[in-house]
C-alpha positions as CSV (number, residue, x, y, z in Angstrom):
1,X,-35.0,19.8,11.9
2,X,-32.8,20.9,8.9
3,X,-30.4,18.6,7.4
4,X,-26.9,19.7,7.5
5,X,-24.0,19.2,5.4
6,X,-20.2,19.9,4.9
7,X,-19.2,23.2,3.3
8,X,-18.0,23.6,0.1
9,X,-15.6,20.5,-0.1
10,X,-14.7,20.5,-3.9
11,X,-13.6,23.9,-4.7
12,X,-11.0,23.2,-7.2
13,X,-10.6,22.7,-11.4
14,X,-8.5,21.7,-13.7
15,X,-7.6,22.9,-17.3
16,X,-7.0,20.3,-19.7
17,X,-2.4,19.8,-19.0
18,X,-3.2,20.1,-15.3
19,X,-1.3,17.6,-13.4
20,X,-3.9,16.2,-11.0
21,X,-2.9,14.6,-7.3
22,X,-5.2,12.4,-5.8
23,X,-5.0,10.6,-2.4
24,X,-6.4,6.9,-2.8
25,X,-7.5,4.6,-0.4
26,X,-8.3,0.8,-1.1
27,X,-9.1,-2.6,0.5
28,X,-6.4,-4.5,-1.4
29,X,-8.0,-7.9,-0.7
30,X,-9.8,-8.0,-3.9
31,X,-6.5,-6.7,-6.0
32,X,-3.5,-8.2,-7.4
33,X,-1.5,-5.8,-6.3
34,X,-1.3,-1.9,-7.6
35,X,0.6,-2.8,-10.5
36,X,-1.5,-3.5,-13.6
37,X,0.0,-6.6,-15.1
38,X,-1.6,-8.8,-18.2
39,X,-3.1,-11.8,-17.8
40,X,-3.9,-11.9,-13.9
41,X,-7.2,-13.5,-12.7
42,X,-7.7,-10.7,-10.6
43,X,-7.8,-6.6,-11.0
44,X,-4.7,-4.3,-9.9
45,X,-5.9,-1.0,-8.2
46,X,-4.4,0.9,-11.1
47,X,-6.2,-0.8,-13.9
48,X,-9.2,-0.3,-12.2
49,X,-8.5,2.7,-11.0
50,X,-7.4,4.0,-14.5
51,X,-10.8,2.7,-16.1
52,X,-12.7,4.8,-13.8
53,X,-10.6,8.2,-14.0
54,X,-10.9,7.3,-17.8
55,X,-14.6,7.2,-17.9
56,X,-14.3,10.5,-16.3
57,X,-12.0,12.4,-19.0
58,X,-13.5,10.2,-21.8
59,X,-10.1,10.0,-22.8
60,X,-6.8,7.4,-21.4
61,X,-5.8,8.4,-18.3
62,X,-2.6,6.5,-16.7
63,X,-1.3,7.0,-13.6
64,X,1.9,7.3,-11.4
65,X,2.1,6.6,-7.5
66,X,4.1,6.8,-4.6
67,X,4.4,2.9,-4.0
68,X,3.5,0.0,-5.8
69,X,1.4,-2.1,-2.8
70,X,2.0,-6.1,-3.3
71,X,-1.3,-8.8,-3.6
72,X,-3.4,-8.2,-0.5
73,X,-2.0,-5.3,0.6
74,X,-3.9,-2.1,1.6
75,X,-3.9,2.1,1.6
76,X,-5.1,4.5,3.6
77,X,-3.2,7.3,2.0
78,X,-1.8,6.5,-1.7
79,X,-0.7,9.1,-3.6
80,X,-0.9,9.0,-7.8
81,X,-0.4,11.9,-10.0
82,X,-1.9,12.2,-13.7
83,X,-1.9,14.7,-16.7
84,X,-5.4,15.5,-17.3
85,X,-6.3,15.6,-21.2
86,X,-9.7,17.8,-20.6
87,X,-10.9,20.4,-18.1
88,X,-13.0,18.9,-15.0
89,X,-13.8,20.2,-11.8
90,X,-12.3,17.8,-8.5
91,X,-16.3,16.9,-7.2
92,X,-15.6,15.1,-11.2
93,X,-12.3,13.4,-10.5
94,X,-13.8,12.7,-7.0
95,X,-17.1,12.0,-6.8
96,X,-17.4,11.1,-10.5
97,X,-14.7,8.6,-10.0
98,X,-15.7,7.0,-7.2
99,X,-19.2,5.8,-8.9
100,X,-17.6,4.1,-11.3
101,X,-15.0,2.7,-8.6
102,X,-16.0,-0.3,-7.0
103,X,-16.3,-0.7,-3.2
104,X,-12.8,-1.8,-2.4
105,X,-11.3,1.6,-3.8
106,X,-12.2,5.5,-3.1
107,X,-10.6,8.7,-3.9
108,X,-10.2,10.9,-1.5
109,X,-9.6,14.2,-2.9
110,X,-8.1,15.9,-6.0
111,X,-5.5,18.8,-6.3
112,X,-3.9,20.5,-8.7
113,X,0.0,20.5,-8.2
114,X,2.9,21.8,-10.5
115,X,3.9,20.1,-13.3
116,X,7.2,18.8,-11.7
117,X,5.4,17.4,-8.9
118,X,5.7,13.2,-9.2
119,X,3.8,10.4,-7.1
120,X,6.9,8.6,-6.6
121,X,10.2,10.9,-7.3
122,X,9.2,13.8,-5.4
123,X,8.1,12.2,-2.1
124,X,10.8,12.4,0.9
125,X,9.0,9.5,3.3
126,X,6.8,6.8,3.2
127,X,4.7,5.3,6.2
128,X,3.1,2.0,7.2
129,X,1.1,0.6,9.8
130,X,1.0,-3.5,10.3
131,X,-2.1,-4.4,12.3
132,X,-2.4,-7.6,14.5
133,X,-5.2,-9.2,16.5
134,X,-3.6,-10.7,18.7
135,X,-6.3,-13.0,20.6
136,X,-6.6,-16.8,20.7
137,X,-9.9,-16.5,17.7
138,X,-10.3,-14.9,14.7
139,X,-12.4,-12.2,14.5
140,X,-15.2,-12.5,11.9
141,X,-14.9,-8.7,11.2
142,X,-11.2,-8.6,10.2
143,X,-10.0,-11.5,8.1
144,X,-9.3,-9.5,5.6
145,X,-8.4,-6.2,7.1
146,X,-5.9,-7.5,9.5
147,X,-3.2,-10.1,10.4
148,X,-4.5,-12.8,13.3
149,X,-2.1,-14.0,15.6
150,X,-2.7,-16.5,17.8
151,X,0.2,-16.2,20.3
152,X,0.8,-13.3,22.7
153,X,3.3,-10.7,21.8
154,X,5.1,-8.8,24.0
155,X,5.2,-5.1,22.0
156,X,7.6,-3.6,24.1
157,X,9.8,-6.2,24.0
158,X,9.2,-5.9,19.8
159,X,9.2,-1.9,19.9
160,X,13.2,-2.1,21.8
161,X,14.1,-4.8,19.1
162,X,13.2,-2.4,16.0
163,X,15.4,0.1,17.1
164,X,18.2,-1.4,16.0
165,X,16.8,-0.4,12.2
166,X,17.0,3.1,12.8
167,X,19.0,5.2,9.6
168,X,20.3,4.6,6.8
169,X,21.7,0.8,6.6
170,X,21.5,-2.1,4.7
171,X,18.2,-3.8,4.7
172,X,19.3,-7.0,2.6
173,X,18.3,-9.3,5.5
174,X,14.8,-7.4,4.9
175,X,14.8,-7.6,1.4
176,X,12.4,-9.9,-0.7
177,X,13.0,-12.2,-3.3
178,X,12.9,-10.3,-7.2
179,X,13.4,-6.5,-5.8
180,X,14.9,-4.4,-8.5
181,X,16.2,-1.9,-6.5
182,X,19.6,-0.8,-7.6
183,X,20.4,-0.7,-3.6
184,X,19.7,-2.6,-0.4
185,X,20.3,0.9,1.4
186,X,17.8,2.6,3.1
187,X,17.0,5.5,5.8
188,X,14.2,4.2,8.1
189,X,13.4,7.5,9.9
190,X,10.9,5.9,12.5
191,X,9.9,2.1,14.1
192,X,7.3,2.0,17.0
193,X,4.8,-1.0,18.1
194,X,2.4,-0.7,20.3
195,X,-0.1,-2.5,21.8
196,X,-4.0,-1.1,22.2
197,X,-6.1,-3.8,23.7
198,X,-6.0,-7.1,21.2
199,X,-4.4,-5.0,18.6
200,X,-0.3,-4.6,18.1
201,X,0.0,-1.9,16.0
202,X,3.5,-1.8,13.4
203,X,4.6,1.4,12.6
204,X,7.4,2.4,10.1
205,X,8.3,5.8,8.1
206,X,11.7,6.0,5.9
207,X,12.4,7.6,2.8
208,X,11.4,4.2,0.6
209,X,10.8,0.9,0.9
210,X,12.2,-2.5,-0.3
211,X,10.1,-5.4,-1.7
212,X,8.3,-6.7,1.2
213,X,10.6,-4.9,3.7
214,X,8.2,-4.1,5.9
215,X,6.0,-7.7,6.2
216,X,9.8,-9.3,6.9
217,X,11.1,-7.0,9.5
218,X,7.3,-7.4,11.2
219,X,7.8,-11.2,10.5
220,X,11.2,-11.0,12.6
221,X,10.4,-8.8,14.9
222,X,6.9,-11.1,15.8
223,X,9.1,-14.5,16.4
224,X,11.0,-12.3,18.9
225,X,7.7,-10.9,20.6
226,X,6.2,-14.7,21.1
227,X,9.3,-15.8,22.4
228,X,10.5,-18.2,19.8
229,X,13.3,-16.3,19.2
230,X,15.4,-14.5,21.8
231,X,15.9,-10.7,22.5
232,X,18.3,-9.8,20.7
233,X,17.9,-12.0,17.4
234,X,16.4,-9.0,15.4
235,X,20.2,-7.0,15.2
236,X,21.6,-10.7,14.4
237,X,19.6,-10.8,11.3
238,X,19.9,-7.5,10.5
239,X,23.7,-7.8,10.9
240,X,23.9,-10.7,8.4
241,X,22.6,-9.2,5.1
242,X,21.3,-12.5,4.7
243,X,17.8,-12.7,3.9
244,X,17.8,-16.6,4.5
245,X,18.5,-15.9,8.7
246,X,15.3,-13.6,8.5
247,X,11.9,-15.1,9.4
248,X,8.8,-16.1,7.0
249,X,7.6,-13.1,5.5
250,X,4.1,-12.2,7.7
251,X,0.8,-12.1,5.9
252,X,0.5,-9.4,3.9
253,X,-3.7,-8.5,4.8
254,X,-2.4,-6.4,7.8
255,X,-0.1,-4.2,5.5
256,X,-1.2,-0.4,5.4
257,X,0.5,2.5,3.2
258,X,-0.6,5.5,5.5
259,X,1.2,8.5,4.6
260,X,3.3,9.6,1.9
261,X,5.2,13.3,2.4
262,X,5.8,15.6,0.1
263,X,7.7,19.1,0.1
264,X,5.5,21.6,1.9
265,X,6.0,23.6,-1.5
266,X,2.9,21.1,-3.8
267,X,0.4,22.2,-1.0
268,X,-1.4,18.8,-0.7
269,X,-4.1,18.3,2.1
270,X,-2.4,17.0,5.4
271,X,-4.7,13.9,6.7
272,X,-4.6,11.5,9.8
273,X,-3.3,8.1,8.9
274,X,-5.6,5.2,9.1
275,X,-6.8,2.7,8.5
276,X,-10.1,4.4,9.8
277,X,-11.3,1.4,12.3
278,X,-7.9,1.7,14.1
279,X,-8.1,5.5,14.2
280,X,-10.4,5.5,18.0
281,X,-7.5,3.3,19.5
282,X,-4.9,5.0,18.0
283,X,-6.2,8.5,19.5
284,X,-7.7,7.3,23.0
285,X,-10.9,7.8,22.3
């Protein structure tokens, strides 16, 4: 019996003044954060990310992205841009990068976009997914990788309260402590929860994001789901602009970038959002 494998999948290179694009994913358990800081006890995804892509190009590489991810906070779909100082092929910004990556981090593919393509400026949506257990024990499998709640949530009650968010409003009940935003204003395009088995499933796309926006609007809307709070309570706090009425912000291990859209125009691959584990629930398999 032959072995088989996938066809052709790096196909593209880079000049040395390329702008590079590369989708990211990480376990952000590990990291302080995305944002390389000095003097943390722990990594940032970009420092380490940066070493690696720098090992690569044998030459400083530093890198833009599409959202700086807090402590403990995970991607299935982050998007960071770079100028490339030397020619390399994408298997070499891929595979190259991902020996010298450790476990926690991957790169998922390279492409070449124009040079007034950015990580951050040019996107037009953002998209996360907040995973729950929701089941009396903790798992042993997903400490890390998702938020445990021991209470039962009711995710339609949670899916009607989250509708109140929709467009562009102010989200300063929503909006954490040391955001530099010039504006509490933002455009959420999309909120949905839904329940598959044990797991309540987040989900919330707008155009950007406010510190820790989305882990206090889950944190609301889950008070509201167990019944400690009444129907209702979610458009109160909204209402208030008062970040005080919200609830505790929720953990942030079941936090997941998933998508980040971009003008059809920079041609960058299209991918399912993840994380992976979730992805047989998600699609009914």
């Amino acid at each position: 019996m032959s072995e088989q494998s996938f066809a052709a999948p790096f196909t593209h290179r880079f000049t040395a003044g390329d702008r590079v694009a590369l989708a990211v994913e990480y376990d952000g358990s590990g990291f302080y954060g995305w944002q390389s800081q000095r003097k943390l006890r722990l990594a940032t995804v970009q420092e380490t990310l940066e070493q690696a892509l720098s090992r690569i190009a044998a030459a400083p590489i530093v890198t833009a992205c599409a959202g700086r991810t807090d402590a403990g906070v995970h991607a299935a779909r982050q998007i960071v841009h770079f100028d490339t100082p030397v020619a390399r092929d994408e298997k070499a910004w891929v595979i190259g990068a991902n020996t010298h990556l450790p476990a926690g981090i991957a790169v998922q593919w390279a492409r070449p976009v124009a040079a007034d393509f950015h990580a951050r400026f040019t996107a037009t949506a953002r998209r996360y997914r907040y995973v729950i257990l929701n089941r009396p024990v903790r798992s042993a499998h997903f400490s890390r990788l998702a938020t445990t709640f021991h209470y039962a949530l009711d995710a339609d009650l949670m899916h009607a309260e989250a509708q109140c968010l929709l467009g562009e409003q102010d989200f300063s009940s929503f909006r954490g402590a040391g955001c530099q935003s010039s504006t509490p204003m933002r455009n959420v395009h999309f909120v949905s929860v839904k329940r598959y088995a044990d797991w309540v499933v987040v989900e919330i796309q707008a155009n950007a994001f406010l510190l820790h926006m989305v882990r206090n609007i889950v944190g609301t809307l889950m008070e509201v789901g167990c019944g400690r709070q009444p129907p209702g309570w979610t458009a109160e706090v909204f209402a208030a602009r008062d970040r005080t009425r919200a609830a505790p912000t929720a953990p942030p291990q079941g936090l997941y970038l998933v998508d980040v859209q971009y003008p059809a125009r920079y041609g960058l691959p299209e991918t399912a959002p993840g994380p992976a584990f979730l992805t047989p629930l998600l699609m009914g398999v």
